[in-house]
C-alpha positions as CSV (number, residue, x, y, z in Angstrom):
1,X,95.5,142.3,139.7
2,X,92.6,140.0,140.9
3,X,90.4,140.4,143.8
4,X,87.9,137.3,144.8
5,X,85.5,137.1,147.4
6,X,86.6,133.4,149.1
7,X,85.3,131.4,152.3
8,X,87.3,132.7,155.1
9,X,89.6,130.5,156.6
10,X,90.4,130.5,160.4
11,X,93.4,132.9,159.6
12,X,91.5,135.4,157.8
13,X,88.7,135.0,160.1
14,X,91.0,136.2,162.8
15,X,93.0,138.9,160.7
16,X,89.3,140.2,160.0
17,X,88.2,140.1,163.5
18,X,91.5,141.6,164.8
19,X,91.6,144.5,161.5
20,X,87.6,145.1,162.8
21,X,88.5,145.4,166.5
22,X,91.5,148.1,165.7
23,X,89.7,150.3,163.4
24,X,86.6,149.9,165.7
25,X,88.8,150.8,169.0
26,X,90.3,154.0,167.1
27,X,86.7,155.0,165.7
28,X,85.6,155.4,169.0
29,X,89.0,156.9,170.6
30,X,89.0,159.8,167.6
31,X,85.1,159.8,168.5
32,X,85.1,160.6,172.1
33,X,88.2,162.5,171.7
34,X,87.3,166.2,172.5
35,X,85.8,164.8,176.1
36,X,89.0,163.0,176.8
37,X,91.3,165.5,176.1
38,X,89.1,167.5,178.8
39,X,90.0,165.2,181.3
40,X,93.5,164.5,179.9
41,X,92.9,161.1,179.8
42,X,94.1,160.9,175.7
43,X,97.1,158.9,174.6
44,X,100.8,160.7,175.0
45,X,101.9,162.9,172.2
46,X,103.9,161.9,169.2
47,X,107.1,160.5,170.3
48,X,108.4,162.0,167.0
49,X,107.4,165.2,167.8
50,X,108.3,165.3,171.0
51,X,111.8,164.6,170.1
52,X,112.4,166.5,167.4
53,X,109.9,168.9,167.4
54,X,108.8,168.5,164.1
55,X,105.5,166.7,163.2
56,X,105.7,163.0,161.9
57,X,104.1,162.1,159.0
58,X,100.6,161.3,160.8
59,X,100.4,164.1,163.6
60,X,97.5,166.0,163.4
61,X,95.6,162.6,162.5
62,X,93.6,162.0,165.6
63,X,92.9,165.5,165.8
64,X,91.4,165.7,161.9
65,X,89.0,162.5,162.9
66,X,87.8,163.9,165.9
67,X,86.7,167.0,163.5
68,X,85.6,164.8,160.9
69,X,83.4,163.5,163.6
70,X,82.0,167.1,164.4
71,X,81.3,167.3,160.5
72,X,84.4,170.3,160.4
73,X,85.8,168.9,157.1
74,X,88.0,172.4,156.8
75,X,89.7,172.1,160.3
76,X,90.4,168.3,159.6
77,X,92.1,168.8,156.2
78,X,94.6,172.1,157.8
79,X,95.3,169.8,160.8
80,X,95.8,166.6,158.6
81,X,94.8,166.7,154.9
82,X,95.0,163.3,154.5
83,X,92.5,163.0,157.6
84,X,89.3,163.7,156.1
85,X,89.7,160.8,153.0
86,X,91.5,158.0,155.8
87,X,88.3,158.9,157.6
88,X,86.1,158.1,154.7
89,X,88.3,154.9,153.7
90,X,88.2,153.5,157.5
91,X,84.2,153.8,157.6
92,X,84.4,151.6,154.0
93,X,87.0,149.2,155.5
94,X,84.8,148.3,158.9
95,X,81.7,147.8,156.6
96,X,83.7,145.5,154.6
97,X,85.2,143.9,157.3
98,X,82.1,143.7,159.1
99,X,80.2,142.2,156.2
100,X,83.0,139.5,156.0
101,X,83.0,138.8,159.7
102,X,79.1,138.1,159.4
103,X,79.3,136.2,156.5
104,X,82.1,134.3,156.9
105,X,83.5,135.6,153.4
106,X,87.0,137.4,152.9
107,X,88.7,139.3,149.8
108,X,91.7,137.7,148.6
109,X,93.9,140.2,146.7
110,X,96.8,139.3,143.8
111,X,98.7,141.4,142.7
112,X,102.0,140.9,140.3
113,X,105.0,142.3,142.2
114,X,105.5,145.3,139.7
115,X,101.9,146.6,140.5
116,X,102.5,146.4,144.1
117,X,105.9,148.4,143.7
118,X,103.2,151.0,142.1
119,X,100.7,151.0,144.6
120,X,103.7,151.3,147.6
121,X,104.5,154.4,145.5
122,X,101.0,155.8,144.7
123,X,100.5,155.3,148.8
124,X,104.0,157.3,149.8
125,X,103.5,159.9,147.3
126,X,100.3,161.5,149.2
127,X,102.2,161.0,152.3
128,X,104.9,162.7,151.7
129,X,103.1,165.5,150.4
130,X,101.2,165.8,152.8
131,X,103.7,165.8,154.7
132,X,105.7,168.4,153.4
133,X,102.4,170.5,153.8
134,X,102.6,169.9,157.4
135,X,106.4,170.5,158.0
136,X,105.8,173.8,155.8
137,X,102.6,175.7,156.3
138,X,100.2,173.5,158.3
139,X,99.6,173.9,162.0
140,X,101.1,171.2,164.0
């Protein structure tokens, strides 16, 4: 594995741009969440759910970053334990995105194919867990 710090081209500068935008927009949704839902004016529920009645692998995760944003790290983690560490990791990723949107800079990542059939594994493992936690003994 090999991670540079390269002059952006116009394709990253755009994938940066658009990756900043996203995590920005959904910052600010899972922000001004609590007030929304007062108005019912939040995005419909988990089609998943709502089908099947079980939770997806992601319910729960607005709701853990709008209690991450009220500093409830306890709630969070029963509603979504992945929530409160995504939280942590999206606050990294837009200063890092920011800081290559400014400076016109972008990592470049390489990875050998077997490593990246390990990380796809090390990133589905907590998932499922999690998961399983939620189908099992977590509050929807």
């Amino acid at each position: 594995m090999s991670v540079a710090v390269v002059r952006a081209d116009r394709e990253a500068r755009l994938r940066n741009l658009a990756l900043l935008a996203g995590l920005g927009a959904w910052m600010a949704y899972t922000r001004l969440f609590w007030p929304l839902e007062a108005v019912h004016a939040t995005l419909p529920a988990c089609p998943f759910l709502s089908l099947t009645g079980h939770p997806c692998p992601f319910c729960g995760g607005t709701r853990s970053f709008a209690y991450m944003w009220d500093g409830n790290l306890s709630r969070s983690a029963a509603l979504y334990p992945l929530g409160p560490l995504m939280f942590v990791c999206t606050l990294l990723a837009i200063s890092v995105l920011l800081a290559a949107v400014v400076t016109n800079r972008t990592l470049e990542w390489r990875f050998a194919p077997s490593m990246r059939r390990g990380l796809f594994v090390a990133g589905c493992l907590p998932l499922a867990v999690s998961w399983s936690l939620k189908l099992t003994v977590l509050p929807n």
